[in-house]
N, C-alpha and C positions, 0 to 999 in steps of 0.2 A: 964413912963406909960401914963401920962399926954399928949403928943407929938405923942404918937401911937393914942392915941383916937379921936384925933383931926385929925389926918394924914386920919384915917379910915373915921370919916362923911366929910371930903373936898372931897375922893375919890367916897363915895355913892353920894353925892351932883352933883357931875362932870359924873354922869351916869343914872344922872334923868334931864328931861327940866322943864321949868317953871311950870307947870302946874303938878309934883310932880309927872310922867308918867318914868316907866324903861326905860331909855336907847334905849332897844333891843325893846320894841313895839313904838316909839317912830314914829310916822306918821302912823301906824296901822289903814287901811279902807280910806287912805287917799291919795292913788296915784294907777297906775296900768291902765288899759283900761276896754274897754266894756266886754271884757271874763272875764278877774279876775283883782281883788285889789289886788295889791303886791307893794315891795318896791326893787325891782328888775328889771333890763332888760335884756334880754340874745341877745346873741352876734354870726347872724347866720356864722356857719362856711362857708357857701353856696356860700355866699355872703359879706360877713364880714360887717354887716350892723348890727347896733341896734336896736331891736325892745322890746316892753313891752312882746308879746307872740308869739306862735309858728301861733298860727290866724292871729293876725295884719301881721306878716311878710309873711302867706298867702293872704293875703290882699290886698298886696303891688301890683303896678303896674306892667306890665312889658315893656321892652321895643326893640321893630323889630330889631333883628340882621344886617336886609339888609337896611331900609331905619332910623333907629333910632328914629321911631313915637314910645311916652312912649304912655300907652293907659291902659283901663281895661285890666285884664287879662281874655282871652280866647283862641280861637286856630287859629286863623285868623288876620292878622294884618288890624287894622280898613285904615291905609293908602294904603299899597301896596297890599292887598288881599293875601300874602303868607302865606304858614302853618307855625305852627313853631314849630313843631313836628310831627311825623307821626302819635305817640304813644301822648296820650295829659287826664290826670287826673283834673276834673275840680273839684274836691272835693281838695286834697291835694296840686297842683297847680305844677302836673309833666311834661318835654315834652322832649322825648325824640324819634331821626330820627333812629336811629338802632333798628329795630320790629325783630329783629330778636333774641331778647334776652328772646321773648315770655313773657315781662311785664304785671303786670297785678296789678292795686292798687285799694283799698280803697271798692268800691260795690263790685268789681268780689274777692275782698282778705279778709279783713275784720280782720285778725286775729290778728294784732296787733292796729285794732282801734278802733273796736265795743265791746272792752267786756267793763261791766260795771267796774270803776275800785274801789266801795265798795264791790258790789258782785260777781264778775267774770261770772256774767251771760251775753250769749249774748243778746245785745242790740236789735239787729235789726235781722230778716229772714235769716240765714244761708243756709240753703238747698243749694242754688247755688253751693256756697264756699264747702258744706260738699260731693255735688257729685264731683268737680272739683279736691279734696283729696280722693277720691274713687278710681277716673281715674288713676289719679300721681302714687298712691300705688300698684293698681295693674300694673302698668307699669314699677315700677321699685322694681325688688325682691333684696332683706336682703340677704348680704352674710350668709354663714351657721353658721358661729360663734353668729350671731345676730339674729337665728332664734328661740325665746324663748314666751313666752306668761309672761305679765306684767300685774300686775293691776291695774284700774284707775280709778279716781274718777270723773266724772261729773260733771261739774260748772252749767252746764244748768238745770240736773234733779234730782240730789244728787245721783245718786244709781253708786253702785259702778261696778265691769263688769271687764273680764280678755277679751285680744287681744292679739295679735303677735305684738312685738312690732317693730317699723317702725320710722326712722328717720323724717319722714313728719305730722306723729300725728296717735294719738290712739283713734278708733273710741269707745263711748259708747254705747254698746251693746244692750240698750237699747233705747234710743230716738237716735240714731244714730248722735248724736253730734261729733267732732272734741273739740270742747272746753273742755278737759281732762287734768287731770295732775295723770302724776303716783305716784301712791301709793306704790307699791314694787318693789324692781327689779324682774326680770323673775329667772334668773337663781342662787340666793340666796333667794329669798325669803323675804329678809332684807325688811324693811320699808326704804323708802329713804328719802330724804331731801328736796326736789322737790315737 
C-alpha cells in the first residue's frame, strides 16, 4: 500500500512544474501571437508551413510566380507589375485566374465568416449577400420531392417563420435574414438536430 502511495504523489509531482501549476495549463497566457494566446500552432495544409493562426498565415507574404519578388500581399507584383489573379480577395488573401467559377468570398459571401460565433448573429450588413441568395434561389428550383415548407429559427431576430425549403438557405420571413437554422423538418414535422 505503502509503494502505491508513493508511486501516486511521484506521478502528481511529474504533472505539475515548479511553481505547483497542472501540467495541462502549464504556459497558459504565455505564448500564441497578436489574435490569440494559445500553446499551439497549426499546420497550413495550403502551404504546409507553420503558423501560430489562420491570421498570421494570412499575413504572410507572398511571392511572384513570374519574377520571384516576395513582397506584401496584394494583387499586383510590386517588381514586374503582373496580376496574380484575376479573381483576388484581399480580406482572406484568395487569387485565383479561372473567373469562371463565378467566385466570390468574404464581403460579397459572408456566410461562413461574419456570424458572431457566441451568438450567431450577423456581424456585419447582410442585405447584399441576402439579395445575392434571393437571385441563386429563385434561379435554381427544388426537385419536387424537396418541395416542402420547413421551419426556422432566426439567429439575427429570434422569431421563428416557415419557408420552402432550399439547399442554399432559408429566408426568415420576417427581417428577411439568410442567417437561419431549421427547426423542423417540412415533410414530418419532427424537431431536428440542426
Amino acid at each position: 500500500m505503502e509503494t502505491l502511495g508513493a508511486n501516486s504523489a511521484a506521478e502528481q509531482t511529474q504533472n505539475r512544474d515548479d511553481n505547483d501549476v497542472p501540467r495541462e495549463d502549464f504556459g497558459a497566457l504565455q505564448h500564441g501571437c497578436d489574435h490569440y494566446r494559445r500553446r499551439c500552432k497549426l499546420k497550413a495544409p495550403c502551404c504546409d508551413q507553420i503558423f501560430t493562426c489562420r491570421h498570421c498565415h494570412n499575413e504572410a507574404t507572398v511571392v511572384c510566380a513570374i519574377c520571384n519578388t516576395e513582397q506584401q500581399v496584394s494583387n499586383l507584383c510590386s517588381n514586374c507589375g503582373v496580376k496574380f489573379g484575376e479573381y483576388f480577395c484581399n480580406i482572406c488573401k484568395f487569387y485565383d485566374d479561372d473567373i469562371s467559377k463565378n467566385q466570390f468570398h468574404c464581403n460579397d459571401c459572408g456566410i461562413c465568416r461574419y456570424r458572431c460565433p457566441i451568438c450567431s448573429k450577423s456581424v456585419f450588413n447582410m442585405s447584399n449577400s441576402w439579395e445575392r441568395l434571393d437571385e441563386e434561389i429563385a434561379a435554381t428550383a427544388m426537385p419536387e420531392e424537396y418541395r416542402y415548407e420547413v421551419e426556422n429559427l432566426c439567429n439575427d431576430c429570434n422569431h421563428t417563420s416557415k419557408t420552402f425549403f432550399h439547399i442554399f438557405g432559408h429566408k426568415c420571413q420576417h427581417c428577411n435574414s439568410y442567417n437561419t437554422r431549421v427547426i423542423t423538418s417540412g415533410e414530418t414535422g419532427n424537431h431536428s438536430s440542426t
